[in-house]
mmCIF file of the C-alpha atoms, coordinates in Angstrom:
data_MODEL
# 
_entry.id   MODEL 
# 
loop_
_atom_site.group_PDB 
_atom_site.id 
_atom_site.type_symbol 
_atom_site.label_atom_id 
_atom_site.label_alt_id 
_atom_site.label_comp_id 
_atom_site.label_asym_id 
_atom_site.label_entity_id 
_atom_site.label_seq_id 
_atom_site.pdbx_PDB_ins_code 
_atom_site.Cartn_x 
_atom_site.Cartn_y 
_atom_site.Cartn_z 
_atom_site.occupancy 
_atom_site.B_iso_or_equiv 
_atom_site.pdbx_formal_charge 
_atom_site.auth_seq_id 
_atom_site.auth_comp_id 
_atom_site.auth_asym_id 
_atom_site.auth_atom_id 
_atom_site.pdbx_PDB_model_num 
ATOM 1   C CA . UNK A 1 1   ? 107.131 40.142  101.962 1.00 0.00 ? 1   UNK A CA 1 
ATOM 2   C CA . UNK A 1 2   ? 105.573 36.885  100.862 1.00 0.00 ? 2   UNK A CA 1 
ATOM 3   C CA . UNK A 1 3   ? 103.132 34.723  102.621 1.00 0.00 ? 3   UNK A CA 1 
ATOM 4   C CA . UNK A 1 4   ? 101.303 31.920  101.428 1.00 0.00 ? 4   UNK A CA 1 
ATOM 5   C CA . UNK A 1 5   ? 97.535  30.514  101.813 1.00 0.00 ? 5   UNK A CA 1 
ATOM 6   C CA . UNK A 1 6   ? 95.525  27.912  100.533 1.00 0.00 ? 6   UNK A CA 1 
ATOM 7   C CA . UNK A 1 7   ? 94.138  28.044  97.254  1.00 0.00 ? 7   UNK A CA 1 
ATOM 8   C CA . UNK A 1 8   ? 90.723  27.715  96.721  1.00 0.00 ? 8   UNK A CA 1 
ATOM 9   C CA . UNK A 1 9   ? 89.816  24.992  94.546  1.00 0.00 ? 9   UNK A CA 1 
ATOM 10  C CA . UNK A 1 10  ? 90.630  21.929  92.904  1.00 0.00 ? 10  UNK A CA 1 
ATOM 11  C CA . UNK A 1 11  ? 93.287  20.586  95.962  1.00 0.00 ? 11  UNK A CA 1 
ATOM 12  C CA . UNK A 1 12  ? 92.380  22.205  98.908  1.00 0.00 ? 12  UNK A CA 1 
ATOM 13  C CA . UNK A 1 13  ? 96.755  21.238  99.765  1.00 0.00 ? 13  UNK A CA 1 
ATOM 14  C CA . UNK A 1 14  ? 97.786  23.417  97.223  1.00 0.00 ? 14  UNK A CA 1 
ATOM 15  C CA . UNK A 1 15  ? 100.051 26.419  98.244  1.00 0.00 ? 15  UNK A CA 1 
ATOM 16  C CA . UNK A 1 16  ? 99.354  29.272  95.952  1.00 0.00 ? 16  UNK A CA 1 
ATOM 17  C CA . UNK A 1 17  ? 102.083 32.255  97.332  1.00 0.00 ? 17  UNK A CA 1 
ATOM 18  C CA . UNK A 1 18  ? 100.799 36.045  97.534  1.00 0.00 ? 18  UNK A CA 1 
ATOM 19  C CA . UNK A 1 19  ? 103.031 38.937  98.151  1.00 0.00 ? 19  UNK A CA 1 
ATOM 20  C CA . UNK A 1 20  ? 102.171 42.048  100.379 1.00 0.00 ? 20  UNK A CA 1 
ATOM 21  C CA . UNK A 1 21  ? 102.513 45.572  99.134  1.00 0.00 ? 21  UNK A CA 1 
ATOM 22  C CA . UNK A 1 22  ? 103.992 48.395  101.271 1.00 0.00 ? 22  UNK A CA 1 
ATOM 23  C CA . UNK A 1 23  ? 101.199 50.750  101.513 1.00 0.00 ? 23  UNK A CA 1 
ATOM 24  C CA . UNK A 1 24  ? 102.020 54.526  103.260 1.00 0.00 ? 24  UNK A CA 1 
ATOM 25  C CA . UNK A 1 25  ? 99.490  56.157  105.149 1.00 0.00 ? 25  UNK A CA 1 
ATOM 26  C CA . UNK A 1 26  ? 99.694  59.711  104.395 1.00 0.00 ? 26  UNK A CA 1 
ATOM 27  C CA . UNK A 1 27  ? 96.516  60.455  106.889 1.00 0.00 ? 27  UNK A CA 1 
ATOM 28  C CA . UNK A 1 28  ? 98.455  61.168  109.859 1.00 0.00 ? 28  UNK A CA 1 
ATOM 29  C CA . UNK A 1 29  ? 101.126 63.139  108.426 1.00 0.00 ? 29  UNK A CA 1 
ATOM 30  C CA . UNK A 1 30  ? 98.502  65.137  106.337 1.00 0.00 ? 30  UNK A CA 1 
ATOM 31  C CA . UNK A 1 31  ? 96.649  66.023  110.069 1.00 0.00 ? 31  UNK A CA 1 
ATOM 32  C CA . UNK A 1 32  ? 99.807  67.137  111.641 1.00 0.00 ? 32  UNK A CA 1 
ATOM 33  C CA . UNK A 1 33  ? 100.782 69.469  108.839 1.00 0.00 ? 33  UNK A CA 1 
ATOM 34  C CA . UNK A 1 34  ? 97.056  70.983  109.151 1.00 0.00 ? 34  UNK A CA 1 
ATOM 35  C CA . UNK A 1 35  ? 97.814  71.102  113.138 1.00 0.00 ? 35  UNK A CA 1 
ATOM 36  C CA . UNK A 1 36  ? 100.992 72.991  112.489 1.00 0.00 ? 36  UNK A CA 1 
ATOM 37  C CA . UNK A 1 37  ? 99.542  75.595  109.356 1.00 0.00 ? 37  UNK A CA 1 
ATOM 38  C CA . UNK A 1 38  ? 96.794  76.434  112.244 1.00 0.00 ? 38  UNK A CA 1 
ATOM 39  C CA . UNK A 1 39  ? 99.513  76.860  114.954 1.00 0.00 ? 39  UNK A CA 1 
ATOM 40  C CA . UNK A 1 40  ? 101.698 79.003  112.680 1.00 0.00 ? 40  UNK A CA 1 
ATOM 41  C CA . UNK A 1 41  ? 98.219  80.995  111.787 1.00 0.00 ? 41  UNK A CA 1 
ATOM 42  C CA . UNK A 1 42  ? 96.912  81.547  115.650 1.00 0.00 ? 42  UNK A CA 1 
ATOM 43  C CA . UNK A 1 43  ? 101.353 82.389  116.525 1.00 0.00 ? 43  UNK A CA 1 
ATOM 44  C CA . UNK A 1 44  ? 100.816 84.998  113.502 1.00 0.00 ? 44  UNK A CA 1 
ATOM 45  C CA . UNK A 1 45  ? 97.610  86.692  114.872 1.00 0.00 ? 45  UNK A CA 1 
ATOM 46  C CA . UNK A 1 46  ? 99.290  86.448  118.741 1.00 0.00 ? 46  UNK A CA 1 
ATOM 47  C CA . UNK A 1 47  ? 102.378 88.204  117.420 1.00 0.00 ? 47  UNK A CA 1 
ATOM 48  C CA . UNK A 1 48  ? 99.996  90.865  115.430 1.00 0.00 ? 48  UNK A CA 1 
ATOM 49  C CA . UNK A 1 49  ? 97.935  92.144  118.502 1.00 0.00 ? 49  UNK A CA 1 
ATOM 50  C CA . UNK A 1 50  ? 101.570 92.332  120.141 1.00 0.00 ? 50  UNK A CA 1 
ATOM 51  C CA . UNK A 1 51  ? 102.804 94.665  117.488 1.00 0.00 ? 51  UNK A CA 1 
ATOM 52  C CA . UNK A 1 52  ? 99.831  96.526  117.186 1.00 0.00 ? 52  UNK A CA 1 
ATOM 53  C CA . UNK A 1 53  ? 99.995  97.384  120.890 1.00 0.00 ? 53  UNK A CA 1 
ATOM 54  C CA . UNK A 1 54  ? 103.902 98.560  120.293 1.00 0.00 ? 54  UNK A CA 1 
ATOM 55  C CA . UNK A 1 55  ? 102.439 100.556 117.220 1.00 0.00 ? 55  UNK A CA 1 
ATOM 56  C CA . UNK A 1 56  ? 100.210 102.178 119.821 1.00 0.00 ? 56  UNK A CA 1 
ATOM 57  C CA . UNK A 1 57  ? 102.533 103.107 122.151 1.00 0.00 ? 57  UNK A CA 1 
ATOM 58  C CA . UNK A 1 58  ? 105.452 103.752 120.033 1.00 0.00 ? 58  UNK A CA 1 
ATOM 59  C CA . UNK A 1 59  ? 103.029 106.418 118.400 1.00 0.00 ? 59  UNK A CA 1 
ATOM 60  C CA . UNK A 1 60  ? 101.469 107.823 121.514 1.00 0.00 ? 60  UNK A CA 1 
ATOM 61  C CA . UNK A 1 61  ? 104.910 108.504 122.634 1.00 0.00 ? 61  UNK A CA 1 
ATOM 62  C CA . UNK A 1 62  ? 106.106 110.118 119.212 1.00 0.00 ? 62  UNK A CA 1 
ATOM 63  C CA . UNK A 1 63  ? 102.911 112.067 120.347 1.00 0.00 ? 63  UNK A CA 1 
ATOM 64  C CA . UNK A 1 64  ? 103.852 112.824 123.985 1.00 0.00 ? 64  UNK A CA 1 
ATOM 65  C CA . UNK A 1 65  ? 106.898 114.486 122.393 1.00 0.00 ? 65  UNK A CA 1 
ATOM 66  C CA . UNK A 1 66  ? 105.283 116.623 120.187 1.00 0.00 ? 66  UNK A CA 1 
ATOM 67  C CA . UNK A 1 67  ? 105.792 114.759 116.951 1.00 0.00 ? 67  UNK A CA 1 
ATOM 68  C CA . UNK A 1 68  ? 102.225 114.806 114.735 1.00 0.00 ? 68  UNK A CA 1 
ATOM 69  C CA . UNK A 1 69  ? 100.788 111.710 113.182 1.00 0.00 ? 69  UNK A CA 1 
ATOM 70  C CA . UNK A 1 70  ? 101.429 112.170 109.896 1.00 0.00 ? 70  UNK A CA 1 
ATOM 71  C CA . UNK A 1 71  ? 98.640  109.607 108.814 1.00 0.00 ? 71  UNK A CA 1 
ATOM 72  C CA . UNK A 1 72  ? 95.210  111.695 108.192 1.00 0.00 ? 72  UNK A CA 1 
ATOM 73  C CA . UNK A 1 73  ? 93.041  108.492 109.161 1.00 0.00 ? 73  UNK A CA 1 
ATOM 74  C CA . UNK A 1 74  ? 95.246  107.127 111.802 1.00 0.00 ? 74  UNK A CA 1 
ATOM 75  C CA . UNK A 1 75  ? 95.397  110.707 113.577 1.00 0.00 ? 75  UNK A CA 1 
ATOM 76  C CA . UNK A 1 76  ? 91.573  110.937 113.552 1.00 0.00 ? 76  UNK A CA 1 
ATOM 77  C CA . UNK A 1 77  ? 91.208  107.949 115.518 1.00 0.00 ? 77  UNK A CA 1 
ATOM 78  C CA . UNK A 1 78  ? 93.509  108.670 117.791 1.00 0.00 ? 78  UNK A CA 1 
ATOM 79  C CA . UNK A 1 79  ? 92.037  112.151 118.290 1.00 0.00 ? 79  UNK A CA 1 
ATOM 80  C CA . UNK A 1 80  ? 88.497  110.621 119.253 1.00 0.00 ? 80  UNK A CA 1 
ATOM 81  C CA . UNK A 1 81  ? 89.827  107.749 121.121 1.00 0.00 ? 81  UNK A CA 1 
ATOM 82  C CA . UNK A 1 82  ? 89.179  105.166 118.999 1.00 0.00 ? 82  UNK A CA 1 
ATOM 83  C CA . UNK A 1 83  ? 92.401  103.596 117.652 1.00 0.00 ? 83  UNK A CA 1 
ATOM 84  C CA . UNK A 1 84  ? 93.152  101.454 120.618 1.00 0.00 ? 84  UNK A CA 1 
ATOM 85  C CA . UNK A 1 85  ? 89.630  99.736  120.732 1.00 0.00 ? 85  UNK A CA 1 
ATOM 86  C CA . UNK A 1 86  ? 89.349  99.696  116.767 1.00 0.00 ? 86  UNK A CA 1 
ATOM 87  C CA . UNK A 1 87  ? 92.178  97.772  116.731 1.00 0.00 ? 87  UNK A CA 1 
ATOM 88  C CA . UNK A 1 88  ? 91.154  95.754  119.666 1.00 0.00 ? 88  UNK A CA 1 
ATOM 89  C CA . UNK A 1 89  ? 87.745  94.909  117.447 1.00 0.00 ? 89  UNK A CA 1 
ATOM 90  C CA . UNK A 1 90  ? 89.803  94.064  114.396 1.00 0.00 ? 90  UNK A CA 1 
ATOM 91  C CA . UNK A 1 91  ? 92.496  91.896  115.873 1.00 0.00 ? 91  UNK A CA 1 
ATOM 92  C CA . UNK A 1 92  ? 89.539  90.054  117.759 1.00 0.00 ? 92  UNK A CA 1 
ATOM 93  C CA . UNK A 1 93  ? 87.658  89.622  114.583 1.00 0.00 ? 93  UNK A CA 1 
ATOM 94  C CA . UNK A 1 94  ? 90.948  88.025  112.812 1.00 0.00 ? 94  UNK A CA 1 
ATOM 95  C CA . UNK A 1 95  ? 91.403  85.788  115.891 1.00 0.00 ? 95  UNK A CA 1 
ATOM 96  C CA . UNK A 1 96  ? 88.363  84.733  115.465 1.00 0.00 ? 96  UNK A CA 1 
ATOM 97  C CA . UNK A 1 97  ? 88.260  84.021  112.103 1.00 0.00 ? 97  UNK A CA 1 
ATOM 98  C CA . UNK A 1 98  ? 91.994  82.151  112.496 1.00 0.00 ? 98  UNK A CA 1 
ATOM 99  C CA . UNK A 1 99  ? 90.698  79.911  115.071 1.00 0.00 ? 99  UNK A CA 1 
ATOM 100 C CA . UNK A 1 100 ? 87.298  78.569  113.733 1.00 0.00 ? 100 UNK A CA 1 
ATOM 101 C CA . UNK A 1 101 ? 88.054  78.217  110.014 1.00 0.00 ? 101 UNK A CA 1 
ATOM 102 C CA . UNK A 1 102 ? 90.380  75.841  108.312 1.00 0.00 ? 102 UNK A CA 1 
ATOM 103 C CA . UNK A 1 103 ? 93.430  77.468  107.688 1.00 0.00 ? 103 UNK A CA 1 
ATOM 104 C CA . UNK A 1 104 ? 94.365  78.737  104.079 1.00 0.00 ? 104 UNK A CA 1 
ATOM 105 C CA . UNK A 1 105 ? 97.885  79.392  102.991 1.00 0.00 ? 105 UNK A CA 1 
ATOM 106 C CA . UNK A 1 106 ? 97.180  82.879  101.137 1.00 0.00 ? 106 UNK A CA 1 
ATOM 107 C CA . UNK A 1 107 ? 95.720  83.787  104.510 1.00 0.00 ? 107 UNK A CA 1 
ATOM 108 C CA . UNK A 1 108 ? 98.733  82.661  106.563 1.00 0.00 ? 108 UNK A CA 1 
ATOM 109 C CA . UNK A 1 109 ? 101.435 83.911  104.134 1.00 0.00 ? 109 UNK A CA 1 
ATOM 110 C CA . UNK A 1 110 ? 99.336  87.765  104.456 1.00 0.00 ? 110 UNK A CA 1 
ATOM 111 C CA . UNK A 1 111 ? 99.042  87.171  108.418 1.00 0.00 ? 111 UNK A CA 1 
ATOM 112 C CA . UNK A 1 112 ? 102.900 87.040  108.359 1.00 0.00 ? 112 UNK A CA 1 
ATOM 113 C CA . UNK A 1 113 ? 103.215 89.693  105.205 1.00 0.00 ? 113 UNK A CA 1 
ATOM 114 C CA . UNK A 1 114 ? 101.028 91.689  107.570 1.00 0.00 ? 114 UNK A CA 1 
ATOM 115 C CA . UNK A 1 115 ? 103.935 90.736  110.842 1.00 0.00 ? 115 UNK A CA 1 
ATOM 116 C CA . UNK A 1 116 ? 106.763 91.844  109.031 1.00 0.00 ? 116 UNK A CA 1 
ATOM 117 C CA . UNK A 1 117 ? 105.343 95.112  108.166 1.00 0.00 ? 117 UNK A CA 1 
ATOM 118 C CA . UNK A 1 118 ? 103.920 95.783  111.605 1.00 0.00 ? 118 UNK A CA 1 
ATOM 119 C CA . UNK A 1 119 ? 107.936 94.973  112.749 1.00 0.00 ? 119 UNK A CA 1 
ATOM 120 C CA . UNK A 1 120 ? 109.367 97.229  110.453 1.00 0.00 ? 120 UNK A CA 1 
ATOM 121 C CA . UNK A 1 121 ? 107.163 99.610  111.220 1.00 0.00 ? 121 UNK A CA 1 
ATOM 122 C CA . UNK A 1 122 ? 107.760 98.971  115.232 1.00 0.00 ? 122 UNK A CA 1 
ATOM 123 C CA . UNK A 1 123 ? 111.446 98.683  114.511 1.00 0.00 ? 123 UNK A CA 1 
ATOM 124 C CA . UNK A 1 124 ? 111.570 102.186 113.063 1.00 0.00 ? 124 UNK A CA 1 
ATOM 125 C CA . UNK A 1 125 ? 109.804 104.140 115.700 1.00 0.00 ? 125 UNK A CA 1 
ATOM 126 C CA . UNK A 1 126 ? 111.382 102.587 118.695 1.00 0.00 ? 126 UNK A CA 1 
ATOM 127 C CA . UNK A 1 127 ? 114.870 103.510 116.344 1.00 0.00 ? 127 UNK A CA 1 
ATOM 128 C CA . UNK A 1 128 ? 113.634 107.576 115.967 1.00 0.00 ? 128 UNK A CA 1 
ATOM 129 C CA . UNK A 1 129 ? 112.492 107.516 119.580 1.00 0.00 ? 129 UNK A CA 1 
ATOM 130 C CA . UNK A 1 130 ? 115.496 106.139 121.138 1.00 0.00 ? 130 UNK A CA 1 
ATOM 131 C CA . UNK A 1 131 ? 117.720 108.641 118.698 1.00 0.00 ? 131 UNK A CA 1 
ATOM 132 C CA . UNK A 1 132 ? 115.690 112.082 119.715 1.00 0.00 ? 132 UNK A CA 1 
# 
């Protein structure tokens, strides 16, 4: 686009013309791909604490029917009533942590890493349970 103005100087009627450059403001775009890495984060950690609780009860019902945790740790926990609120306590931690601190994408991408494992795992159990 060109415009003109007045030059300053020797004849104040002189047209000198000036052209306009195209700029592109990357600031907004920038914020709204921040907005949706933190939305993606905080729908990660929501979907964890749901398939944590499915872990939970997909294993206390392997349990009701007589099948042993086969994890040493995991069945300790559960023995002294502590896997339920110790995953409670870590899940609030990460939720936390997701919603007060700028989001990272090596946090997000192991948030999700972390999902897919946790539905596998899900998947699996609810698969054995509904075969026995």
């Amino acid at each position: 686009m060109t415009h003109s103005r007045r030059s300053p100087g020797r004849d104040p009627l002189a047209v000198v013309p000036t052209t306009t450059t195209a700029v592109i403001d990357l600031r907004d775009s920038a914020g709204t791909a921040v907005r949706v890495h933190h939305n993606w984060r905080r729908i990660g950690v929501v979907l964890l604490a749901v398939l944590n609780v499915l872990d939970l009860v997909t294993t206390y019902a392997f349990l009701d029917k007589g099948v042993p945790e086969g994890n040493p740790v995991a069945k300790h926990l559960i023995e002294s009533g502590a896997a339920g609120p110790l995953k409670f306590a870590l899940l609030g931690a990460l939720g936390w942590l997701v919603w007060t601190r700028p989001p990272k994408i090596g946090t997000t991408c192991l948030i999700w890493m972390v999902n897919g494992v946790y539905a596998c795992v899900v998947a699996v159990n609810t698969w054995v349970l509904l075969s026995v």
